[in-house]
C-alpha positions as CSV (number, residue, x, y, z in Angstrom):
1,X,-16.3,-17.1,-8.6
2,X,-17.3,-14.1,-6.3
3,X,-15.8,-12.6,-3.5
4,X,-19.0,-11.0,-2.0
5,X,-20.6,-14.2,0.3
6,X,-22.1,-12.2,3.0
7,X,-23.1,-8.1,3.2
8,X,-20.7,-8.3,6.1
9,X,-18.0,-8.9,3.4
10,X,-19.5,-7.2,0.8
11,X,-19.6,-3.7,3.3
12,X,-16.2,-4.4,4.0
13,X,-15.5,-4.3,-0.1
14,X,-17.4,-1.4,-0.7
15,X,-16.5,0.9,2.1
16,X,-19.5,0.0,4.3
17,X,-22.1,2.7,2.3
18,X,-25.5,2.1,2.1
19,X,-25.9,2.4,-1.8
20,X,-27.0,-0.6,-3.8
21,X,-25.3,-2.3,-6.0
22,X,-25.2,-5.2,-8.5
23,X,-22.1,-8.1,-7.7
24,X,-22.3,-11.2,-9.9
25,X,-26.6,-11.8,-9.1
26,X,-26.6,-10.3,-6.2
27,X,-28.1,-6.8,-5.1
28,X,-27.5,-5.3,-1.8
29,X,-29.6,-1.9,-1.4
30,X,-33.4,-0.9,-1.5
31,X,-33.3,0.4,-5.0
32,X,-31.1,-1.0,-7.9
33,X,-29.5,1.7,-9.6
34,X,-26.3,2.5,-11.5
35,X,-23.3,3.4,-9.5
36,X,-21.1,5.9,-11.4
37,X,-19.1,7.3,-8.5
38,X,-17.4,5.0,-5.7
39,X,-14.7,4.8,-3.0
40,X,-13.8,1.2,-1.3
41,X,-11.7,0.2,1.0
42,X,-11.0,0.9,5.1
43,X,-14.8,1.2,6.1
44,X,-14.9,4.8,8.2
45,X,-12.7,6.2,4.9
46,X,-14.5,4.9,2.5
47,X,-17.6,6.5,4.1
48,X,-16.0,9.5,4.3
49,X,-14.9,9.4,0.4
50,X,-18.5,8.6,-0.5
51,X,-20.1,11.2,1.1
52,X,-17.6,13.3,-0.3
53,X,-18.8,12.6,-3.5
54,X,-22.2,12.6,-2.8
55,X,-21.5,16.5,-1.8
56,X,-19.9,17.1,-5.4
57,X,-16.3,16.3,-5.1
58,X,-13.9,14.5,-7.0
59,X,-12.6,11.2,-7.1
60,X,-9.4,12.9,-5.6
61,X,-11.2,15.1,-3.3
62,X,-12.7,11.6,-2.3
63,X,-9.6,9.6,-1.7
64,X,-7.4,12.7,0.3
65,X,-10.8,12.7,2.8
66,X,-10.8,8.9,3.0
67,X,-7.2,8.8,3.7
68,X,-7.2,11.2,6.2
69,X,-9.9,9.6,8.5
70,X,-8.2,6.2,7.8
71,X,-5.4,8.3,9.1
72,X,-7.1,8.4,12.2
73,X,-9.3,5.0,12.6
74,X,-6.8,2.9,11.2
75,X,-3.6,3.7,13.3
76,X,-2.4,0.0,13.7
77,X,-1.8,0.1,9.8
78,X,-1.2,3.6,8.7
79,X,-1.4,7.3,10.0
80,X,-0.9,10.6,9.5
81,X,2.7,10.1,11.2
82,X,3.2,7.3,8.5
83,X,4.3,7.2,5.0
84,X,3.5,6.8,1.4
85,X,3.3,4.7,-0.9
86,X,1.9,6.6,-3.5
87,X,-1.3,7.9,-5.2
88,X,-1.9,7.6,-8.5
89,X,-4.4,9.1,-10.4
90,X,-5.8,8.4,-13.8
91,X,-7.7,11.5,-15.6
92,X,-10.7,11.3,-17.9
93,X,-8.0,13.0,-20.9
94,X,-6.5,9.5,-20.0
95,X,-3.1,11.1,-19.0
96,X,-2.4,9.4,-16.0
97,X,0.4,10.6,-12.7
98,X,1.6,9.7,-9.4
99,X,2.6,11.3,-6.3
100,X,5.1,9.8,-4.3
101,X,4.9,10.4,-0.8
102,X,7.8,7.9,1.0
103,X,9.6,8.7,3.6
104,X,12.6,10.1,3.7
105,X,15.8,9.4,6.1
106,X,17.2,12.2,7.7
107,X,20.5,13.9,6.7
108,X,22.5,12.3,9.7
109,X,21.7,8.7,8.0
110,X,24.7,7.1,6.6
111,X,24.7,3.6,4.9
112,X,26.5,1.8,8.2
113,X,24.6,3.5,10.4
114,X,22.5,0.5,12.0
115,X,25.6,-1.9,12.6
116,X,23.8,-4.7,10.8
117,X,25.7,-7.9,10.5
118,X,26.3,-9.7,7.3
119,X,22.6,-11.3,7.5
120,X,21.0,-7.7,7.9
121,X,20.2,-8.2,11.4
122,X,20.1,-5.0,14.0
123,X,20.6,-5.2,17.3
124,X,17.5,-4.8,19.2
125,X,15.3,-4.0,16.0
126,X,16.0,-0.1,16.4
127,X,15.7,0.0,13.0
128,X,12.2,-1.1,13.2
129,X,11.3,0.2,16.6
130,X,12.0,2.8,18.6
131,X,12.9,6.6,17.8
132,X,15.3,5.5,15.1
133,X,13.2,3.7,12.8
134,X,11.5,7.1,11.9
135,X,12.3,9.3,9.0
136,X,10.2,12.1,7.7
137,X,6.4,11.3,7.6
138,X,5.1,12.3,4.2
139,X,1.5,11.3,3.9
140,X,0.3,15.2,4.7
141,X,3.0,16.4,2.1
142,X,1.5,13.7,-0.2
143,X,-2.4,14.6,0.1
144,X,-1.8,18.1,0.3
145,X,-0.2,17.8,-3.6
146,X,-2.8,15.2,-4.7
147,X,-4.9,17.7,-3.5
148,X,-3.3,21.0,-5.5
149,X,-2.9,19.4,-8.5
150,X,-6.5,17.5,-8.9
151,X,-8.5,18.2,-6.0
152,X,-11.5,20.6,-5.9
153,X,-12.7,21.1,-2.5
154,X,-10.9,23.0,0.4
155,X,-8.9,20.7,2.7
156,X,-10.6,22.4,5.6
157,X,-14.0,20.6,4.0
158,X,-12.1,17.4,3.8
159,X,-10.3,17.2,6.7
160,X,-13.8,17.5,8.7
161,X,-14.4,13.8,9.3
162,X,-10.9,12.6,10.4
163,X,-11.2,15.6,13.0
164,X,-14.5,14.3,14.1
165,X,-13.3,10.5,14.5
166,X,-10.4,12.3,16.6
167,X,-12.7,14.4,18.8
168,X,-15.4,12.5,19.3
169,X,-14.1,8.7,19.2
170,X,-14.6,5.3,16.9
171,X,-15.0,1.9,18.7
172,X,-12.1,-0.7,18.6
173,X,-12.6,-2.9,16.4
174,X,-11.3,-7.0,17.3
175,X,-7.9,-6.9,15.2
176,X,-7.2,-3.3,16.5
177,X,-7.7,-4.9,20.2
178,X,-5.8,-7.6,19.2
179,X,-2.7,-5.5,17.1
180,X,-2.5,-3.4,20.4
181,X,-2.0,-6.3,22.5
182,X,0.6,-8.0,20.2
183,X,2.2,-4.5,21.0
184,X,1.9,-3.9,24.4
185,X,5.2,-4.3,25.8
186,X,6.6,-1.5,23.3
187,X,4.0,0.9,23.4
188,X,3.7,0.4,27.2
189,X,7.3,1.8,27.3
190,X,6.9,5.0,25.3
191,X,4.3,7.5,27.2
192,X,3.1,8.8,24.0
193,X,2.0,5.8,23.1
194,X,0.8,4.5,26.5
195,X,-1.0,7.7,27.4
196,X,-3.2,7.5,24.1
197,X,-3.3,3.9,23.2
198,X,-3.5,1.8,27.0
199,X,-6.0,1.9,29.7
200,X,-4.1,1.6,33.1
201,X,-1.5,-0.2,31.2
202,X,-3.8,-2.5,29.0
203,X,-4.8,-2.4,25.8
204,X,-8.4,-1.6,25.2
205,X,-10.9,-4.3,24.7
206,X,-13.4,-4.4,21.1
207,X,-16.0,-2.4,21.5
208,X,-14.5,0.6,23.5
209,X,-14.0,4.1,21.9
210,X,-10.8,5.7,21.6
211,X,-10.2,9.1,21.2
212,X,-7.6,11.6,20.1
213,X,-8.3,14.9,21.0
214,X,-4.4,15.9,20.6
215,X,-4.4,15.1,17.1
216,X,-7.9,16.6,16.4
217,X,-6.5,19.7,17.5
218,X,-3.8,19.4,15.4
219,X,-5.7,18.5,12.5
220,X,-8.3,21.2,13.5
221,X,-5.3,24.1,13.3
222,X,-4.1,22.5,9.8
223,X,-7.7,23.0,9.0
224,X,-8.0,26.3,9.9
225,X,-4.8,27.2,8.4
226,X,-6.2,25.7,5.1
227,X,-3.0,24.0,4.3
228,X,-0.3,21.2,5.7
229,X,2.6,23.5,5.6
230,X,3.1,24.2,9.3
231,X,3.7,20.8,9.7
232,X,6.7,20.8,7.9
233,X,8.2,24.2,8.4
234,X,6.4,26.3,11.4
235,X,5.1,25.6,14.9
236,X,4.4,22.4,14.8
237,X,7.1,21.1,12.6
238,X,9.2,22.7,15.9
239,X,6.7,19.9,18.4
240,X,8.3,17.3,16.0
241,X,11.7,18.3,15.7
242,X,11.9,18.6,20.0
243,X,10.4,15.4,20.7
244,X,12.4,14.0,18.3
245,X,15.4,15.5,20.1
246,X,14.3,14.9,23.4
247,X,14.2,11.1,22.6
248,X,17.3,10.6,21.0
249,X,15.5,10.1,17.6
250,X,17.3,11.3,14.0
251,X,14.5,13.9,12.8
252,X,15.3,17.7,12.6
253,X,13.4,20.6,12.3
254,X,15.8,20.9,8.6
255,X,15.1,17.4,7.9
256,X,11.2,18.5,8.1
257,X,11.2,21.3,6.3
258,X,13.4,20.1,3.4
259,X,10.8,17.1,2.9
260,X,8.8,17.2,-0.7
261,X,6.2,15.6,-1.8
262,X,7.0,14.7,-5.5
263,X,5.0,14.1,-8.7
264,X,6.5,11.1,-10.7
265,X,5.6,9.8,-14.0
266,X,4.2,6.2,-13.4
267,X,5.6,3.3,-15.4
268,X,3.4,1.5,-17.8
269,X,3.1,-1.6,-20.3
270,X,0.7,-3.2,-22.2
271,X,-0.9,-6.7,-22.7
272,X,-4.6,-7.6,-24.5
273,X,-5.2,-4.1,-25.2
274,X,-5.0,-3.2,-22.1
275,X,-2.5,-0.4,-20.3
276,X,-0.9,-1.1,-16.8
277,X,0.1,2.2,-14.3
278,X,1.8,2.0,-11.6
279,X,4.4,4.3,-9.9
280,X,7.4,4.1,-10.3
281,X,10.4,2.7,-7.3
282,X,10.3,3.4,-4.8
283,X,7.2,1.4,-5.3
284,X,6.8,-2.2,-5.7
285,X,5.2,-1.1,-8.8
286,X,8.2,-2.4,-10.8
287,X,8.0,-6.0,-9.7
288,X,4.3,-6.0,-11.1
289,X,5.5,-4.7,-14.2
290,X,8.6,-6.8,-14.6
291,X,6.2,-10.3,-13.5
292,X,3.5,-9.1,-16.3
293,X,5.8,-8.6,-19.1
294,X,7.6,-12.1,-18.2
295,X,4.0,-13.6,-18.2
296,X,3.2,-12.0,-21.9
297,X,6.3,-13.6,-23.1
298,X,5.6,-16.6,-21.6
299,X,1.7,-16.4,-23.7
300,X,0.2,-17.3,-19.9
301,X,-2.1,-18.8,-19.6
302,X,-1.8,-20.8,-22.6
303,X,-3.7,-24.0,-22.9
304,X,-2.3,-25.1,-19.7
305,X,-4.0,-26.6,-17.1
306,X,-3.9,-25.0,-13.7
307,X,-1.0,-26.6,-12.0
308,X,0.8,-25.7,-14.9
309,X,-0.2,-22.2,-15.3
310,X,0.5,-21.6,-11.3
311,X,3.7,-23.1,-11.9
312,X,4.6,-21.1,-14.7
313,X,3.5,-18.4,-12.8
314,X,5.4,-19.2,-10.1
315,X,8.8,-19.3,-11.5
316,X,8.1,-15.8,-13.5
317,X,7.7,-14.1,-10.1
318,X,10.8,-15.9,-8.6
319,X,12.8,-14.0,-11.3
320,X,11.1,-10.5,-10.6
321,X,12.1,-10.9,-6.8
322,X,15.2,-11.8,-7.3
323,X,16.1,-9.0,-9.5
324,X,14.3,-6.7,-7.2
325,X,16.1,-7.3,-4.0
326,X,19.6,-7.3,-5.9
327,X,18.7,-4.0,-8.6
328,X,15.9,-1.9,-6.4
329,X,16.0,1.2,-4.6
330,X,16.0,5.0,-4.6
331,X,16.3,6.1,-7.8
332,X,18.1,9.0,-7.0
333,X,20.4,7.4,-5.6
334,X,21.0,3.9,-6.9
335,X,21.3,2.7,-10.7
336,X,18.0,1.0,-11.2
337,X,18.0,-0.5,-14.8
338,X,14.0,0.4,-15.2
339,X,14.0,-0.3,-18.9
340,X,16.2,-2.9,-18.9
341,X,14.2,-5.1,-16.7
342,X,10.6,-4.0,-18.3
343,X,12.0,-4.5,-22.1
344,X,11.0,-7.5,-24.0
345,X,14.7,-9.0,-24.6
346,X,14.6,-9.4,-20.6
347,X,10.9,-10.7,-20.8
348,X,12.3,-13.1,-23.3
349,X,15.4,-14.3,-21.6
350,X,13.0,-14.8,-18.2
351,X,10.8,-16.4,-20.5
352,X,13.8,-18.8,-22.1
353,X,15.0,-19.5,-18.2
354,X,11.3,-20.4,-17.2
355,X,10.8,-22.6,-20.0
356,X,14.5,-24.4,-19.4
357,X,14.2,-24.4,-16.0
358,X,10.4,-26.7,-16.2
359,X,11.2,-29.0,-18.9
360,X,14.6,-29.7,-17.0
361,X,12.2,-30.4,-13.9
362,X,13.9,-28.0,-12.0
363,X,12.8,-24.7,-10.2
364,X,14.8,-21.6,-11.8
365,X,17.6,-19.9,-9.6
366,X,16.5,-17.6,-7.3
367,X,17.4,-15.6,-3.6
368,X,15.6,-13.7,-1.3
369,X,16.7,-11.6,2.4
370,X,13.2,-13.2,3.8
371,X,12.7,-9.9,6.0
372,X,9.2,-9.7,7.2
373,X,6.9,-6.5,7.3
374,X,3.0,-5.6,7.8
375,X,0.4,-2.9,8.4
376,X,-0.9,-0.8,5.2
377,X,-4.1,0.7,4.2
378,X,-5.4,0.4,0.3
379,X,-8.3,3.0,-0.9
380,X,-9.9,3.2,-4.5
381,X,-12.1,5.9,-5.7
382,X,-13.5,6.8,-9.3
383,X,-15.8,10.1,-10.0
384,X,-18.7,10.1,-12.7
385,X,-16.5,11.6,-14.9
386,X,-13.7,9.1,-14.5
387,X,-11.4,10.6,-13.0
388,X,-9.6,7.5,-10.7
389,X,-7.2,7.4,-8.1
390,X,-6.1,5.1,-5.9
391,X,-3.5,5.3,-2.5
392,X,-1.6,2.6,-0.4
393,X,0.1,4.1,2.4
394,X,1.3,2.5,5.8
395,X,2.9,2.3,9.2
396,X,5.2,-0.4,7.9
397,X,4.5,-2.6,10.3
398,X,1.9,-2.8,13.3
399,X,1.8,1.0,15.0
400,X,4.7,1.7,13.2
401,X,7.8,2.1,15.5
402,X,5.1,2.0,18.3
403,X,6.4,5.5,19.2
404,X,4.0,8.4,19.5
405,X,4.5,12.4,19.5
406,X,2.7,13.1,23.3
407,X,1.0,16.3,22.7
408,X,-0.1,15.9,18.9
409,X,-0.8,12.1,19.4
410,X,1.2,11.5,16.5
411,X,2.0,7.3,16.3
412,X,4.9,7.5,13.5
413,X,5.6,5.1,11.0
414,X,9.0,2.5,11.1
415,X,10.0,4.2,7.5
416,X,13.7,3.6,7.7
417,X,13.2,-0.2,8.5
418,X,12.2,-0.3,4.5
419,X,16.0,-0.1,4.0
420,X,18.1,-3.1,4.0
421,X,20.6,-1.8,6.7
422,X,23.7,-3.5,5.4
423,X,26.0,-0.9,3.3
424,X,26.6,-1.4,-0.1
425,X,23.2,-2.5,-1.5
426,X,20.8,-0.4,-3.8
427,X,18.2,0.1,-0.9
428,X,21.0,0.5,1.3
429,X,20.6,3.8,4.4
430,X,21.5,7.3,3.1
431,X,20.8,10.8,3.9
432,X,17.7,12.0,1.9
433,X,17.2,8.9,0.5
434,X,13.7,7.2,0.2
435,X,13.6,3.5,0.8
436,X,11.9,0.4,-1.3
437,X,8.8,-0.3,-0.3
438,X,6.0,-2.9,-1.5
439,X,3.1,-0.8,-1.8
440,X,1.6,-0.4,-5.8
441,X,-1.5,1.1,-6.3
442,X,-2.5,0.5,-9.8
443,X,-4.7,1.6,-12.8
444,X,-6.0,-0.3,-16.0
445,X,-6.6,1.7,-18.8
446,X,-8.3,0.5,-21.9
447,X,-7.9,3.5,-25.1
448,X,-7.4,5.9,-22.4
449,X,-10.5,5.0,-20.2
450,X,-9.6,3.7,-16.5
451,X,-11.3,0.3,-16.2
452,X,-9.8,-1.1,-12.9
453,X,-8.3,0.8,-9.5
454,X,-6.4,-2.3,-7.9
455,X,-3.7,-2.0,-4.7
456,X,-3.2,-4.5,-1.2
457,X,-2.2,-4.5,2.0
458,X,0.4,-6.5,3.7
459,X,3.5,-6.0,3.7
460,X,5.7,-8.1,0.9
461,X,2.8,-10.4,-0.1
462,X,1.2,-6.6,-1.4
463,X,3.3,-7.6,-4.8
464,X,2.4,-10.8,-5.8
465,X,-1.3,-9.8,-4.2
466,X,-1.7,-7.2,-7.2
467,X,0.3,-9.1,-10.0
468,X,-2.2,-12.2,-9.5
469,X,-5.3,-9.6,-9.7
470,X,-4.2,-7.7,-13.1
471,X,-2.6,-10.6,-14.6
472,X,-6.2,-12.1,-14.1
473,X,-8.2,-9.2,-15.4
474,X,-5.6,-8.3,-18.4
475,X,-4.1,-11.8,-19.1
476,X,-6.9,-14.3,-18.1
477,X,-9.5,-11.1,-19.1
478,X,-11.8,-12.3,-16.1
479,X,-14.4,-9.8,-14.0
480,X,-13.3,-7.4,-11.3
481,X,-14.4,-10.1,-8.8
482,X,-13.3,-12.9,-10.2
483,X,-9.5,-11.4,-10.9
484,X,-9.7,-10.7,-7.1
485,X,-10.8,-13.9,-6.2
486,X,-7.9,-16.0,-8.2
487,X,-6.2,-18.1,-6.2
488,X,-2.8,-16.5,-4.9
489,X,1.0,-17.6,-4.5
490,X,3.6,-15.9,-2.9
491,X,7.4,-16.0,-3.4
492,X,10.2,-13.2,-2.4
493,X,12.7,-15.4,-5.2
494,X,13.9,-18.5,-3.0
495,X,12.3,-21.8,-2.3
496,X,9.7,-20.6,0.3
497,X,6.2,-20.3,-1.2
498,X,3.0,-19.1,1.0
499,X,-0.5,-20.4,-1.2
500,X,-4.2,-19.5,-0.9
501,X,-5.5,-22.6,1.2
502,X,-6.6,-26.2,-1.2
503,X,-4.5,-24.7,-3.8
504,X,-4.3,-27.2,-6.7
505,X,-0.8,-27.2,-7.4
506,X,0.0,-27.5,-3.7
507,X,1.6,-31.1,-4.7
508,X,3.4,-30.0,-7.8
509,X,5.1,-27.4,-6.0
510,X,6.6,-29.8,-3.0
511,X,7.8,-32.5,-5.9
512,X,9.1,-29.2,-7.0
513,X,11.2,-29.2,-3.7
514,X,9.7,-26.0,-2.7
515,X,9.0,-25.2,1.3
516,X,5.2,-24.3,1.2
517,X,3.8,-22.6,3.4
518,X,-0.6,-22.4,3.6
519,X,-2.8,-18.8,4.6
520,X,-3.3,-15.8,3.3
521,X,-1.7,-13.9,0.6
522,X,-2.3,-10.2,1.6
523,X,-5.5,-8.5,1.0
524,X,-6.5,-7.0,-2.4
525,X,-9.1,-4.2,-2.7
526,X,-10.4,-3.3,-6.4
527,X,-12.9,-1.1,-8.1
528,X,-13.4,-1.7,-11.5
529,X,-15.2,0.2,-14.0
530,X,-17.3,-0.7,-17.3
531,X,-15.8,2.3,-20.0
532,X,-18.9,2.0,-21.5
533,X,-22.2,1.3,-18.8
534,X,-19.9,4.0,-16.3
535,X,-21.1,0.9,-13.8
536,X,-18.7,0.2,-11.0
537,X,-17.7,-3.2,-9.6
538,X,-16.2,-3.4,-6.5
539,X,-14.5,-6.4,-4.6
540,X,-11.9,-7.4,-2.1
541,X,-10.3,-10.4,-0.4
């Protein structure tokens, strides 16, 4: 298998830099050569994390850079008024961290405070759109620690390409044209956003260059002032705090400057000789780990064939969601029974219901709240020495809550519609509290040694997206490409399933009485790395 058909695809897997490269046979470049050092992902931010490292920065250095002009280029997805997600960041010592930068809800948010009714429905969305749907915006909080703690260059140096792409313009690509027109009668209604994202009331057509000379200067004054603080607790943490006033939104200038960026120690377990990371809830990183242990008990693949093994599969990911939507949140604030659902008497029993459940012929119990979400941004980036890191942040859905700050052109990110708005729940609304979210960057280490940088993009498929990829690499021990290139399944715990099209189980699963549904399951993005050659493999679908 490969995932790499045509340099359009393969530039969109390797960040678009003009490097060669070996992929299966195939060599894109003028000059073979051994690539130590690499950053993939969003095209303008992985250039930016390239040349980065080209000019003798870190694999940190690299990703804060990347992220910061995907910041910029990539506002339908993510933004610097968005939200983490998390970095995490595997050193060559082999200790490995995280960072969590999520969003946090504002002190005025109580657990009732959306009026949802007993199917977690809000009137008019305003928990996903509008003023309301913002909390906190943590992903300059987040960069600027990543940055402090394993960085080496100046964020004034790094920040110098996202304030270019601001100033001076990137073209509109198709789904950005087509994301702002799915949009339009939202962002028509807010001036911010209609003043920096429509043209006489229209969205922009592919091919034209937008500009953001508000944010540039913003980004230009944080650049100056060599650090993110001001954002938080000065002048333009004040900008915030009044527009968020003057539009009736939840944000205050304490909310702002109480916000934290926090270090977290990732979670971790081990199959084949091979060590998982990934951080810790908020994250969906928990769901990844749960699903992989349940596979290990389970000895996938086995000598199954592949309708088997998908179904096997299948069911060991139905159990994951379903104790993730009832168990999940902020772990501050709920009870979330971590080693209880990573341990191996829980792998077991999942195993023992998975077993029951497929020689009874039966599909294993299972719920799900089925609510949608969409628009993240997944970067990867090792150093020569090793050093690895790799960020998923987001808007949470398409421009966020399609609200913009007018004056710092500032689209901000629909944080607080991450909560499940009914009281009561673990991921229920609460002042200061961070809410679950999907996104799970994740490292593979082998004796210490980072061997693969893996994370996804959209929305709840992002889990199952980066289970399938490292249960391929450490369960099924296939290449960087061809774990990426596995065929996917999706389930949130019920009988709803989304596959990869002319999946082979496709029949098993409807005798299985299971409501399938055909097209894409998210998008992966993956840089993996040979401990001993240092070469670098990257691939994405």
């Amino acid at each position: 298998m490969r995932t790499e058909t045509t340099r359009r695809a393969f530039l969109a897997a390797i960040g678009g830099s003009a490097v060669s490269l070996t992929v299966g046979n195939r060599v894109w470049g003028d000059t073979p050569a051994k690539l130590t050092g690499f950053v993939n992902g969003q095209l303008q931010a992985a250039e930016a994390g390239n040349a980065v490292l080209a000019a003798g920065g870190n694999a940190v250095d690299a990703i804060v850079s990347a992220a910061l002009v995907a910041g910029v280029v990539a506002i339908p997805l993510t933004g610097i008024g968005g939200y983490g997600g998390h970095i995490i960041i595997s050193r060559p010592d082999g200790k490995v961290s995280a960072i969590d930068f999520n969003t946090v809800a504002p002190a005025n948010v109580t657990p009732d405070i959306y009026k949802a009714d007993e199917k977690g429905n809000v009137k008019d969305d305003v928990n996903a759109f509008g003023w309301k749907a913002v909390g906190v915006p943590g992903v300059l909080a987040g960069l600027q620690l990543a940055l402090d703690k394993f960085g080496s260059k100046p964020l004034a140096e790094l920040l110098k390409p996202a304030i270019r792409f601001a100033k001076d313009g990137f073209p509109i690509t198709k789904p950005f044209a087509t994301q702002t027109k799915g949009a339009l009668v939202r962002l028509a209604k807010d001036p911010g956003s209609a003043k920096l994202l429509l043209k006489d009331g229209q969205p922009p057509a592919e091919g034209a260059i937008l500009k953001n000379p508000d944010l540039g200067v913003m980004l230009q004054t944080l650049a100056d002032r060599g650090s993110v603080a001001t954002f938080y607790k000065g002048d333009i943490a004040d900008q915030l705090a009044t527009a968020f006033r003057k539009n009736d939104g939840w944000v205050t200038a304490a909310d702002l400057a109480a916000y934290k960026a926090l270090e977290v120690e990732p979670l971790s377990v081990e199959w084949n000789g091979f060590k998982i990371h990934t951080p810790p809830p908020s994250s969906g990183g928990l769901t990844v780990l749960q699903s992989l242990t349940a596979l290990k008990a389970l000895e996938w693949p086995g000598e199954e064939n592949e309708v088997a093994r998908s179904r096997i599969y299948l069911e060991a990911l139905r159990v994951s969601w379903t104790d993730r939507l009832q168990y999940l949140g902020d772990p501050v604030q709920a009870d979330v029974p971590v080693k209880r659902l990573l341990s191996e008497d829980h792998a077991r029993q999942t195993a023992k219901r998975v077993r029951a459940a497929l020689a009874a012929g039966k599909p294993v119990e299972g719920q799900s709240d089925g609510r949608p979400s969409g628009g993240t941004i997944h970067l990867n980036a090792i150093d020569a020495t090793g050093l690895t890191a790799a960020v998923t942040f987001t808007h949470g859905g398409y421009f966020g809550a399609q609200v913009t700050v007018d004056g710092l052109g500032l689209v901000l990110g629909q944080g607080l519609s991450r909560f499940d708005p009914r009281p009561g729940r673990a991921n229920s609304p609460g002042a200061g509290k961070r809410p679950l979210h999907n996104m799970c960057p994740t490292i593979v280490t082998r004796d210490g040694s980072p061997v693969l940088a893996v994370g996804a993009t959209g929305g709840r498929k992002i889990v199952n997206a980066v289970t399938r990829a490292v249960a391929g690499y450490v369960g099924e021990k296939l290449s960087t490409p061809d774990a990426v290139a596995a065929l996917r399944i999706h389930t949130e715990g019920d009988m709803k399933a989304t596959l990869d099209p002319k999946h082979p189980a496709t029949e098993e699963f409807k005798k299985a009485g299971y409501q399938l549904t055909e097209g894409t399951v998210a998008a992966l993005t993956a840089l993996g790395r040979d401990p001993e050659t240092k070469q670098l493999r990257p691939a994405a679908r």
